[in-house]
KOLZAVEX-868599 format. One line per field, with one value per residue: x, y, z of N, C-alpha, C in turn; residue in three letters. Coordinates in steps of 0.02 Angstrom, whole numbers. Atoms other than C-alpha are relative to their C-alpha. Example, Ala and Ser with C-alpha at 12.3 -4.5 7.8 and 13.67 -1.06 7.14 Angstrom:
BEGIN
n_xx: c(45, -42)
n_yy: c(-59, -59)
n_zz: c(0, -3)
ca_xx: c(615, 684)
ca_yy: c(-225, -53)
ca_zz: c(390, 357)
c_xx: c(45, -39)
c_yy: c(60, 55)
c_zz: c(0, 37)
type: c(ala, ser)
//
This chain:
BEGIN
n_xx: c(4, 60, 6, 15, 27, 56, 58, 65, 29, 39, 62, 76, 16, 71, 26, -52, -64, 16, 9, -18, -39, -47, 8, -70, -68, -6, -4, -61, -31, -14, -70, -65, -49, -20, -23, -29, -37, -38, -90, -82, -45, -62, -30, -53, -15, -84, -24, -63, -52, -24, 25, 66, 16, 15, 43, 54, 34, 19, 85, 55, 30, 47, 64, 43, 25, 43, 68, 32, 47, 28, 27, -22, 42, 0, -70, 3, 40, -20, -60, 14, 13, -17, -35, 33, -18, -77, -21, -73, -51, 6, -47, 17, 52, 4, -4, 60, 26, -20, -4, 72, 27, -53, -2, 76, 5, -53, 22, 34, -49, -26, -51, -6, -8, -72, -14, 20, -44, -75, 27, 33, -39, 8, 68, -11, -56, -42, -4, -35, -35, 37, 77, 2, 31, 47, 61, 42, 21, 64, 43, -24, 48, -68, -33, -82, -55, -30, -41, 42, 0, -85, 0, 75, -35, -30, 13, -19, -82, -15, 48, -28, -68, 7, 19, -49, -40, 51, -12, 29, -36, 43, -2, 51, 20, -76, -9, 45, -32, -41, 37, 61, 5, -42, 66, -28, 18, 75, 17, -23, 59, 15, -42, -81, -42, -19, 50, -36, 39, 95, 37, -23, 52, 83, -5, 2, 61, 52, -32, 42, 68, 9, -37, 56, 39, -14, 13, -51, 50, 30, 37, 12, -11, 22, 45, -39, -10, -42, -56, 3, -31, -85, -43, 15, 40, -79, 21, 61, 51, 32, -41, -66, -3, 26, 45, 47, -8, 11, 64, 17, 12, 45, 80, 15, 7, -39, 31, -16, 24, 102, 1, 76, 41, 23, 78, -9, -17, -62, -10, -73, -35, -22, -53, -8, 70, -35, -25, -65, 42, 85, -24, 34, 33, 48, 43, -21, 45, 54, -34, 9, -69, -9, -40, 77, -15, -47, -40, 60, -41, 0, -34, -44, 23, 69, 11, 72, -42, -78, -45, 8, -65, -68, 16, -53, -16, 10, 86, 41, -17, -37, 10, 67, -13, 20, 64, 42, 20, -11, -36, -12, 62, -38, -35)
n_yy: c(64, 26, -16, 81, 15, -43, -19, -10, -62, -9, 31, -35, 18, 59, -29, 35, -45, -22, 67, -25, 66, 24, 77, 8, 1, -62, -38, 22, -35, -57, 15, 3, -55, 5, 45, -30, -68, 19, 39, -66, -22, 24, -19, -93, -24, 25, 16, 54, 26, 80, 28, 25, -33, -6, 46, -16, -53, 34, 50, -31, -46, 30, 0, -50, 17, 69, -3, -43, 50, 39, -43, -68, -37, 14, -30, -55, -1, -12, -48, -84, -8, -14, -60, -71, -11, 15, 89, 13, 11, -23, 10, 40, 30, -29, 55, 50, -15, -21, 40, 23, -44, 25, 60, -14, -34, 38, 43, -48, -31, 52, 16, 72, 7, -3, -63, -7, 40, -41, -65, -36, -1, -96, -24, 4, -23, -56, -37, 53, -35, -55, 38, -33, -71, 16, -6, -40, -90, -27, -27, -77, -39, -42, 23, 22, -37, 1, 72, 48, 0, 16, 77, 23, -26, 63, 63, 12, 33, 15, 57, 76, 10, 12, 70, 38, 15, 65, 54, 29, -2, 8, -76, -35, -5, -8, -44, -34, -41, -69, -43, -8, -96, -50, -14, 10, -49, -32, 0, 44, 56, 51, 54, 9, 12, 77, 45, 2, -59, 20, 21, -61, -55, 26, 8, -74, -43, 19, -37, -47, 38, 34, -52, -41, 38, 27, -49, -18, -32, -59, -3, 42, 25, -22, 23, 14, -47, -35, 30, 7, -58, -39, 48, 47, -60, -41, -61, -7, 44, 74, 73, 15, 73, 21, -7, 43, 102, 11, 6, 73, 51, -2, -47, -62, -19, 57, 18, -38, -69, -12, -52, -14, 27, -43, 40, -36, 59, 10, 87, 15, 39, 79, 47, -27, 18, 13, -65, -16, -50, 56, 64, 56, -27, 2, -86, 12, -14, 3, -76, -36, 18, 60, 32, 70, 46, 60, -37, 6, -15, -21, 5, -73, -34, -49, -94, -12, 2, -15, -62, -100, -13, 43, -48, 13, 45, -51, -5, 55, 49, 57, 45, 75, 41, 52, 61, -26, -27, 48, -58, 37, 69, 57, 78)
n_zz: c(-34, -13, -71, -7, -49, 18, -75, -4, 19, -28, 8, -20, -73, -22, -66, -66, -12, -51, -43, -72, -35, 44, 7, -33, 49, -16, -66, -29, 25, -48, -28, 45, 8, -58, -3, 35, -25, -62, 13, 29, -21, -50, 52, 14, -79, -27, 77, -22, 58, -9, 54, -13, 8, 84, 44, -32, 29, 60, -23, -13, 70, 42, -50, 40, 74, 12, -15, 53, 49, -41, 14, -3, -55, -74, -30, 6, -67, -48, 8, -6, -65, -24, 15, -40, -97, -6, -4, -65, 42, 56, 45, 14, 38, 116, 55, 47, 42, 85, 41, 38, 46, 52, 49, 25, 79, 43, 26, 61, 82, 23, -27, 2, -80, -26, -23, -52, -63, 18, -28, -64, -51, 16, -6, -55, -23, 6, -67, -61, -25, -54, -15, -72, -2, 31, -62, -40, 57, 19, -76, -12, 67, 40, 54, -17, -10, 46, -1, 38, 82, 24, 1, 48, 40, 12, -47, 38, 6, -54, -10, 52, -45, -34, 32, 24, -49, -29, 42, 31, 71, 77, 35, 16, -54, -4, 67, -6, -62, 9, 66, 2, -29, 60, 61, 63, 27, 1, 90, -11, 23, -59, 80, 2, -52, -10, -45, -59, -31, -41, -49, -60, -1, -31, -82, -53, 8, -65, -64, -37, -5, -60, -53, 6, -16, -82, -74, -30, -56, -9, 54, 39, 76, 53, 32, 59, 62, -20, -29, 69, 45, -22, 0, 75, 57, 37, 5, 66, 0, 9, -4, 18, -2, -63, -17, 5, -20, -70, -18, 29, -66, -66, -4, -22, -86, -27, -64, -85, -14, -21, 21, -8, 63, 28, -35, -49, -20, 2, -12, 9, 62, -15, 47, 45, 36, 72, 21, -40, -55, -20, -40, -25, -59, -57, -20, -60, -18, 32, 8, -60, -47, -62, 48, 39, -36, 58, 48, 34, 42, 68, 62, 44, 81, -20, -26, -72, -38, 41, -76, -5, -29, -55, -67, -61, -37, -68, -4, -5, -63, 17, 50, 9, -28, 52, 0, 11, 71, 12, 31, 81, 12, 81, -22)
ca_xx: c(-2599, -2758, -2806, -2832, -2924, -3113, -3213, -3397, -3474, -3587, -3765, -3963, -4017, -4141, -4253, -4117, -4004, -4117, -4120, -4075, -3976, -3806, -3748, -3608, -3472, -3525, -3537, -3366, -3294, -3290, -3180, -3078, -3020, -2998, -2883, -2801, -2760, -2703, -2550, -2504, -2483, -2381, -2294, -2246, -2229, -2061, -2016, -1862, -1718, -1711, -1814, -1987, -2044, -2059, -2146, -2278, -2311, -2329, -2482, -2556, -2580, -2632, -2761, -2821, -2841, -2932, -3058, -3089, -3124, -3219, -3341, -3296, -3438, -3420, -3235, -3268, -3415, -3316, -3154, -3257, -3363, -3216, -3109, -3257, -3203, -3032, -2927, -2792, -2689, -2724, -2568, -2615, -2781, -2745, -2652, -2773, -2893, -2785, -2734, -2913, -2952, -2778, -2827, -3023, -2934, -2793, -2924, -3033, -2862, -2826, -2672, -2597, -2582, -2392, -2405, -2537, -2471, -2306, -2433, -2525, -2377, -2326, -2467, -2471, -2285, -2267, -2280, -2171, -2045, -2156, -2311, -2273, -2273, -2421, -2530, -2489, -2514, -2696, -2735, -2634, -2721, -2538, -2433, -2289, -2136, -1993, -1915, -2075, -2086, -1895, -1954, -2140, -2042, -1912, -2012, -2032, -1846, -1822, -1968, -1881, -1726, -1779, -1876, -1726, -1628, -1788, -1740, -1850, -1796, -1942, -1910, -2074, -2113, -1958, -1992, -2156, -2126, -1991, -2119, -2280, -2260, -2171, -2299, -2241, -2215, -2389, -2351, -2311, -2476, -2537, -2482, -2305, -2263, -2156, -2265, -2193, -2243, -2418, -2435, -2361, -2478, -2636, -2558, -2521, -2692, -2788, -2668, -2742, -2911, -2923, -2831, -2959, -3075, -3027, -3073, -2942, -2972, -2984, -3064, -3196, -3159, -3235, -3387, -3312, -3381, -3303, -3140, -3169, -3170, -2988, -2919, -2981, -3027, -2871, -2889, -3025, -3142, -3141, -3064, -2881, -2858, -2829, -2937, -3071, -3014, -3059, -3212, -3284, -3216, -3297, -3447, -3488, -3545, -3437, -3530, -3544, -3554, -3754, -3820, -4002, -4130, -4234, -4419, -4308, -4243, -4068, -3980, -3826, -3721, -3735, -3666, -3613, -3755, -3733, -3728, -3581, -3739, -3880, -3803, -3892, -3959, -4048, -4152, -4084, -4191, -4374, -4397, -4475, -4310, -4336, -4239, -4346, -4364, -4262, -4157, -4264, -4188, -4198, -4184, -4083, -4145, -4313, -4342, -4452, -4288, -4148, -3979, -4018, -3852, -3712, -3743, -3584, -3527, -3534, -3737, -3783, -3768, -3658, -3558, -3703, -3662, -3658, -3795, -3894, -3913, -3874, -3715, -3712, -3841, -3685, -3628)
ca_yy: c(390, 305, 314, 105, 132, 184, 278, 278, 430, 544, 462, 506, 526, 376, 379, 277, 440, 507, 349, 359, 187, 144, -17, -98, -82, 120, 143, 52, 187, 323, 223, 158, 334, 378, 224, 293, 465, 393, 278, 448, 526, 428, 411, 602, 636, 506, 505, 335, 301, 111, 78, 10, 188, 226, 59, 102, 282, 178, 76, 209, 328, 150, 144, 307, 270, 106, 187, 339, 212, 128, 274, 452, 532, 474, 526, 684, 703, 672, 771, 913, 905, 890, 1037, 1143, 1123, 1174, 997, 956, 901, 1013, 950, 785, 798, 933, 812, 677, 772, 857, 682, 615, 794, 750, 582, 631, 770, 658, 525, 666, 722, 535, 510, 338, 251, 237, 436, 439, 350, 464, 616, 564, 517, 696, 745, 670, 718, 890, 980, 846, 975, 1110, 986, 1073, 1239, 1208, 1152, 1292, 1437, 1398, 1421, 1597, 1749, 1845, 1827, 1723, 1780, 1821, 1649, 1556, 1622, 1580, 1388, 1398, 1491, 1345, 1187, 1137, 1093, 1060, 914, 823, 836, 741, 600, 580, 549, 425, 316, 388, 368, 375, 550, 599, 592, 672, 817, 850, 894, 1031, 1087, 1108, 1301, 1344, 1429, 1394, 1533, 1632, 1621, 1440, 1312, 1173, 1046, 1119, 1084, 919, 779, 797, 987, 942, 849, 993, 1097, 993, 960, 1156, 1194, 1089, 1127, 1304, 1243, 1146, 1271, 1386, 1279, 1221, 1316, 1405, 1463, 1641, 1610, 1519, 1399, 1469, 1388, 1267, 1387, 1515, 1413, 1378, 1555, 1623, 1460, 1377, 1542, 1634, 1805, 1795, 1713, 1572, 1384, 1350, 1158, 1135, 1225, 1143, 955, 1013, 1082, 942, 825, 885, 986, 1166, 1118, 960, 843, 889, 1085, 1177, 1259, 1344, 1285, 1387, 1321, 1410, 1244, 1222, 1060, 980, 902, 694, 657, 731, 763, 721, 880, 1005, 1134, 991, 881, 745, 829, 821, 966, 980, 1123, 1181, 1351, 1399, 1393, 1237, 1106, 944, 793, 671, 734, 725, 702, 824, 831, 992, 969, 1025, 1205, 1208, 1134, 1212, 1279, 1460, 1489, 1424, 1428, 1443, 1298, 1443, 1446, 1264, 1147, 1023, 905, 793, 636, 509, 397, 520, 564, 422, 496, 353, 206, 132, -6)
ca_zz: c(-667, -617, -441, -368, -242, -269, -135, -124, -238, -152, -155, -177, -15, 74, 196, 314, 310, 473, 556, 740, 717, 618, 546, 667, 540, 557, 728, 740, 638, 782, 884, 752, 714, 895, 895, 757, 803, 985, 898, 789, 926, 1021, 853, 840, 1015, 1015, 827, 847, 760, 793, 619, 689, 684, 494, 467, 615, 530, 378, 446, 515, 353, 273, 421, 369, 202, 225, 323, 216, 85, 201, 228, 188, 254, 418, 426, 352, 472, 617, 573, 540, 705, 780, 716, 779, 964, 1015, 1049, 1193, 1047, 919, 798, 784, 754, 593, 526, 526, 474, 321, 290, 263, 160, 61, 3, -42, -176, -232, -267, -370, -471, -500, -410, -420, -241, -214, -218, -121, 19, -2, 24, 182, 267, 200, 263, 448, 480, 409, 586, 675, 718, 798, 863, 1045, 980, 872, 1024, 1122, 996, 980, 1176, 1141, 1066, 1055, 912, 892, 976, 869, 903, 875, 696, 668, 715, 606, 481, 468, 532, 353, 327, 509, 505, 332, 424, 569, 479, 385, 540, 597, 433, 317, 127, 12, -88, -116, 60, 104, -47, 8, 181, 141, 0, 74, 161, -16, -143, -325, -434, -466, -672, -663, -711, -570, -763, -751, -591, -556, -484, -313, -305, -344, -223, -101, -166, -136, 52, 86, 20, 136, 263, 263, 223, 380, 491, 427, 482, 662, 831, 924, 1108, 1065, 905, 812, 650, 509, 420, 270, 138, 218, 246, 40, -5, 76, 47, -128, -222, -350, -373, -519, -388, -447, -381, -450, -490, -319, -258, -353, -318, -129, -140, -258, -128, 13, -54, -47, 146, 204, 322, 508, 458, 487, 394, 360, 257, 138, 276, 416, 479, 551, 511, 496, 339, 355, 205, 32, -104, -291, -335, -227, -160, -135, 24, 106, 290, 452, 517, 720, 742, 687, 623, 774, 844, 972, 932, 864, 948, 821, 700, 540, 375, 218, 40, -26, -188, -135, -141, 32, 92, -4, 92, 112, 212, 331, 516, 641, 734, 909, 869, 882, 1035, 1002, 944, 871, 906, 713, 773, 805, 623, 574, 455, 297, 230, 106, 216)
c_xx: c(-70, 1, -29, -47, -78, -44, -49, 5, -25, -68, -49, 5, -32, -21, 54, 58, -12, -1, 32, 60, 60, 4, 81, 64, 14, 17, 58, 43, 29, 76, 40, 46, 22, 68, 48, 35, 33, 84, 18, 12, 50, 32, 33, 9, 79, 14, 104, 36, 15, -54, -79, -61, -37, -46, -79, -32, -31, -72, -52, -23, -30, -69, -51, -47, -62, -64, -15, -37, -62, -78, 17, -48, -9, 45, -1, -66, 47, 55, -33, -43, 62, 47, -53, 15, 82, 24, 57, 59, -15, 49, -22, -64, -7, 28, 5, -49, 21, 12, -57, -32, 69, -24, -57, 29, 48, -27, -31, 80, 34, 73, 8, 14, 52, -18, -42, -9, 53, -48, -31, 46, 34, -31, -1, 83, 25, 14, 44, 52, -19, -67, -2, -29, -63, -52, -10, -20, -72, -44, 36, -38, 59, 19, 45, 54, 54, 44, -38, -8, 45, -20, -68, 71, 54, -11, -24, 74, 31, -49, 38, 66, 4, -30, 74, 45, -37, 24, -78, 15, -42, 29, -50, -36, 37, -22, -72, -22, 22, -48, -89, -12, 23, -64, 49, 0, -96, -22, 2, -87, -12, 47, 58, 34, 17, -80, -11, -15, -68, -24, 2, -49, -80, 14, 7, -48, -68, 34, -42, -46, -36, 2, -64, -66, -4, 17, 81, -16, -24, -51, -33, 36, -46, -50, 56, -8, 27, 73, 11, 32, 87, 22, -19, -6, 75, -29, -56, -42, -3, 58, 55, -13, 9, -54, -75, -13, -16, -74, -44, 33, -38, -78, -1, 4, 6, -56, 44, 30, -67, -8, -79, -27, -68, -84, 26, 43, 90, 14, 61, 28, -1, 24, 1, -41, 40, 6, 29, -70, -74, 41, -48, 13, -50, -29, 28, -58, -55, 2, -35, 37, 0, 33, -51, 25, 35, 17, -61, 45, -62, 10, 6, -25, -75, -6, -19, 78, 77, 52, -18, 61, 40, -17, 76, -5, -28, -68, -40, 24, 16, 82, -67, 43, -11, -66, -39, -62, 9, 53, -18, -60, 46, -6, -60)
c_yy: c(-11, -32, -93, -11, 41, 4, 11, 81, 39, -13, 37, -37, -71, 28, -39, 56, 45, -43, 26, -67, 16, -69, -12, 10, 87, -7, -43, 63, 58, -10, -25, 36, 35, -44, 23, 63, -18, -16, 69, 50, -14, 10, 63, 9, -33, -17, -55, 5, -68, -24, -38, 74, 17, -54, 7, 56, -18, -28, 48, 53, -72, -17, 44, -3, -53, 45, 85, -37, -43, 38, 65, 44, 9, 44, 52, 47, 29, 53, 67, 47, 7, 50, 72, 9, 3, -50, 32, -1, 9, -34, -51, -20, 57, -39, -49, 19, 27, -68, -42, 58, -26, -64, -10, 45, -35, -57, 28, 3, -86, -30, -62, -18, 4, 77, 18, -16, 40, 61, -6, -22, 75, 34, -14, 19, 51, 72, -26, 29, 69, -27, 32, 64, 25, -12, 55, 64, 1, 8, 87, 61, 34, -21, -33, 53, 2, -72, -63, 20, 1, -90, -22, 1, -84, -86, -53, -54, -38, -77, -68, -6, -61, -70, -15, -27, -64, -47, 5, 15, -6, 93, 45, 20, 62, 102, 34, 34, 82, 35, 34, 65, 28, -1, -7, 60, 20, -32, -76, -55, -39, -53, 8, -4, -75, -44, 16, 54, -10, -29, 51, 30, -7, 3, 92, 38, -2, 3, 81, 0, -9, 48, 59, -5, -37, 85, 34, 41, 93, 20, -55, -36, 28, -66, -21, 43, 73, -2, 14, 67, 41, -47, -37, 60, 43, 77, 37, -6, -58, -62, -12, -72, -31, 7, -34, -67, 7, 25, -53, -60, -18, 27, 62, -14, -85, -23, 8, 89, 0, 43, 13, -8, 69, -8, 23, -44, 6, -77, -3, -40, -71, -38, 48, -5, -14, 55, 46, 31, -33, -79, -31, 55, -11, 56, -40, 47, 53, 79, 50, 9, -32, -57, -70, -62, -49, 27, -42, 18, 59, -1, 90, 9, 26, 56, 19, -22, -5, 51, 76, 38, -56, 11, -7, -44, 34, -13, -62, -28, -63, -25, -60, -54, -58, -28, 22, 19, -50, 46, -42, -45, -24, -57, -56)
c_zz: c(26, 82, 10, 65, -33, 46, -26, -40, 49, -44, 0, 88, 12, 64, 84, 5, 67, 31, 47, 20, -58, -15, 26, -28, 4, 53, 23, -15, 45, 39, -38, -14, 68, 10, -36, 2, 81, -8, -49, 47, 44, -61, -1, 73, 1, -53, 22, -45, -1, -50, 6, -25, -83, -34, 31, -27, -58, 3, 27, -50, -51, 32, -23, -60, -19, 38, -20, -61, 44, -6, 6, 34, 61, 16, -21, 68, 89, 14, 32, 56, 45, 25, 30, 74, 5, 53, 37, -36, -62, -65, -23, -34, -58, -19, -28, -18, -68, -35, -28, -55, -64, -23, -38, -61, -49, -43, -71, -60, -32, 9, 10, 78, 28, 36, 57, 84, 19, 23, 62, 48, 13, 71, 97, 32, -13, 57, 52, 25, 26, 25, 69, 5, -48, 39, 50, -19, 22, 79, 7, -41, -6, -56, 17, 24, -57, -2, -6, -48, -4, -11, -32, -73, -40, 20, -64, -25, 61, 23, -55, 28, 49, -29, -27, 54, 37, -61, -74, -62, -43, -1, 7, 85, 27, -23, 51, 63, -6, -48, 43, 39, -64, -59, -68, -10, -48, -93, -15, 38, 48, -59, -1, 51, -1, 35, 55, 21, -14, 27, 60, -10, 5, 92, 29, -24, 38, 59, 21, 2, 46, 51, 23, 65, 78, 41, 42, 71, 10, -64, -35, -76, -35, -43, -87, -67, 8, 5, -77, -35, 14, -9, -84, -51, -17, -3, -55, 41, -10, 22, -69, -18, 72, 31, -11, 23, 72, 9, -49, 44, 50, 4, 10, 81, 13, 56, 60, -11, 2, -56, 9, -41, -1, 80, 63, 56, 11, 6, -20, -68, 22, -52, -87, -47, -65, -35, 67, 52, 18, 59, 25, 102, 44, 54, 104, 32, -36, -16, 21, 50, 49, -38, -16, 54, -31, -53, -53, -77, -77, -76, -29, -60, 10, 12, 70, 36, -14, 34, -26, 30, 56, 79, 29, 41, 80, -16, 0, 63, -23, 32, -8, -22, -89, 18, 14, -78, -44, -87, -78, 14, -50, 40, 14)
type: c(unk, unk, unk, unk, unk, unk, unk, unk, unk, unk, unk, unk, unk, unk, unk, unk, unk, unk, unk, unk, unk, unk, unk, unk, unk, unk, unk, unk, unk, unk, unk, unk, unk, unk, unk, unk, unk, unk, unk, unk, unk, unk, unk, unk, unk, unk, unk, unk, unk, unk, unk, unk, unk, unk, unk, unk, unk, unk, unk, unk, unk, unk, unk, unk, unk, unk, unk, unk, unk, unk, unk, unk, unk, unk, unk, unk, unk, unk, unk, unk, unk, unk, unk, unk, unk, unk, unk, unk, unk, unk, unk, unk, unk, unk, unk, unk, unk, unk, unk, unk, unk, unk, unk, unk, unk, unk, unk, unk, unk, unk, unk, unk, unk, unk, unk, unk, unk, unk, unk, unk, unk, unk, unk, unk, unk, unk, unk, unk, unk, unk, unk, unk, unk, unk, unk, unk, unk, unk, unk, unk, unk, unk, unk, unk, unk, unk, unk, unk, unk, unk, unk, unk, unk, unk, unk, unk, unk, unk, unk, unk, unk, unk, unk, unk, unk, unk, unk, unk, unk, unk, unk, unk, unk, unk, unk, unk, unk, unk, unk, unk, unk, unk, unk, unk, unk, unk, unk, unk, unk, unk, unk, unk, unk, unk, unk, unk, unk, unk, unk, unk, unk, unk, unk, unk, unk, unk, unk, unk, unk, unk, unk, unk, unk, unk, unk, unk, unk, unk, unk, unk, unk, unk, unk, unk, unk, unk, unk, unk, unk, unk, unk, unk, unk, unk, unk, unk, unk, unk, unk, unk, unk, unk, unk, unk, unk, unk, unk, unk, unk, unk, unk, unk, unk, unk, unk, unk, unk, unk, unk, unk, unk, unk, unk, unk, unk, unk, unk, unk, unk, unk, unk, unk, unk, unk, unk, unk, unk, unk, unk, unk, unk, unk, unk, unk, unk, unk, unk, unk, unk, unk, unk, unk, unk, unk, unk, unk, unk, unk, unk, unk, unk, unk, unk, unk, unk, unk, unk, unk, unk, unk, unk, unk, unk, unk, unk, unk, unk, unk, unk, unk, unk, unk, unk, unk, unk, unk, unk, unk, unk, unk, unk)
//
């Protein structure tokens, strides 16, 4: 099926990718998704049965969507700044950020839009029956008790359960819920799975992806190429079909991770390059380790300022702020 929606490529850099300004349609974008993650969580917090519900979750995964198409870099940007700090309401905001990483690989594998609509509602509701005990895990460094892994364990079946009781009757929605903790068989192709499990298996791959990838109060998130390798990589080494459709989404180093440039320079991801290990970047600080007075953009494809490694979220002072770096120059 042929995907109907078409998001921005990643671009050659310009010199407007260090700019210190945005263009109002950006710097609306912050609070837009703010706005957005607010109504899902009222949304999951009092999941209704009086039928308004299901059409409101509806608008807000096409919210999503519209402003991923809108600009992806931004919303990947922000997600991924904000998964580096551990959140009041951790639940909610994994899964709006998995559902903006879910619709960036569904677009890559060419997923038609019905389904993809069907996956990020997926996608924002497959925790809706442990979103309590999901926020307070990650302020715990114990393990689950034996009665919180009885309700992870079954929160899967216990989440499509519960929509269904809210009124909700698409299948695939429904399907991909109960599917997305269940690994296929190992011998068994990404091509021979039903439709319906590949989409499960794009959503419970950036499910751990993400997870990876987001702060927890006794522990850092993990650097995205770090997140990449335990989460995208089969036992050869090498990216699976999922796996691949996620890092070709997002890039070797997703905007709003750091990394270090070959000239000694630390800087941040502002937007995805045209090739996966050449992103579009802004040096934060100099490689006399002070930090610069204006973020200062890079080009990756330049040797003098080619990534040399990943830095840790814990080793920079942050979150940097979009308009600082000014994140896109599409709009």
């Amino acid at each position: 099926m042929n995907s109907l929606t078409s998001y921005p490529e990643p671009s050659e850099p310009s010199a407007a990718a260090g700019d210190d300004l945005v263009s109002p349609s950006q710097a609306a974008l912050p609070s837009d998704l703010t706005a957005i993650h607010h109504q899902l969580l009222t949304l999951l917090r009092a999941p209704s049965q009086e039928g308004a519900w299901v059409s409101l979750i509806d608008g807000v995964g096409r919210r999503i969507r519209a402003l991923v198409e809108r600009d992806a870099d931004m919303a990947l940007y922000l997600q991924v700044q904000s998964a580096q700090r551990v959140q009041d309401h951790y639940s909610s905001q994994h899964a709006l950020f998995c559902a903006v990483v879910v619709d960036l690989c569904l677009h890559h594998l060419n997923v038609g839009d019905a389904e993809r609509q069907s996956a990020a509602l997926a996608t924002l509701t497959m925790n809706l029956s442990m979103m309590e005990l999901q926020n307070e895990l990650i302020h715990r460094e114990r393990t689950p008790t034996l009665d919180q892994r009885r309700v992870i364990d079954g929160h899967a079946q216990a989440g499509a359960q519960l929509l269904r009781q809210v009124g909700v009757q698409d299948p695939v929605w429904l399907e991909i819920v109960e599917l997305h903790h269940t690994d296929p068989p190992p011998e068994t192709g990404f091509a021979a799975l039903s439709p319906t499990q590949r989409l499960a298996s794009v959503v419970r791959r950036v499910d751990v992806f993400t997870a990876k990838m987001s702060s927890r109060r006794f522990r850092a998130g993990m650097p995205a190429t770090l997140a990449a390798r335990a989460a995208c990589l089969g036992p050869d080494g090498r990216p699976d079909v999922v796996g691949s459709a996620v890092i070709k989404s997002l890039g070797m180093y997703p905007p709003g991770s750091y990394v270090k440039l070959a000239s000694g320079e630390v800087a941040v991801v502002t937007r995805r390059g045209v090739k996966a290990n050449e992103p579009v970047v802004a040096s934060l600080v100099g490689r006399d380790g002070r930090p610069l007075a204006a973020a200062t953009p890079r080009d990756t494809a330049d040797r003098s300022h080619a990534v040399a490694g990943i830095v840790r979220p814990a080793e920079v002072r942050g979150p940097v702020p979009p308009v600082r770096v000014g994140v896109s120059d599409r709009l």
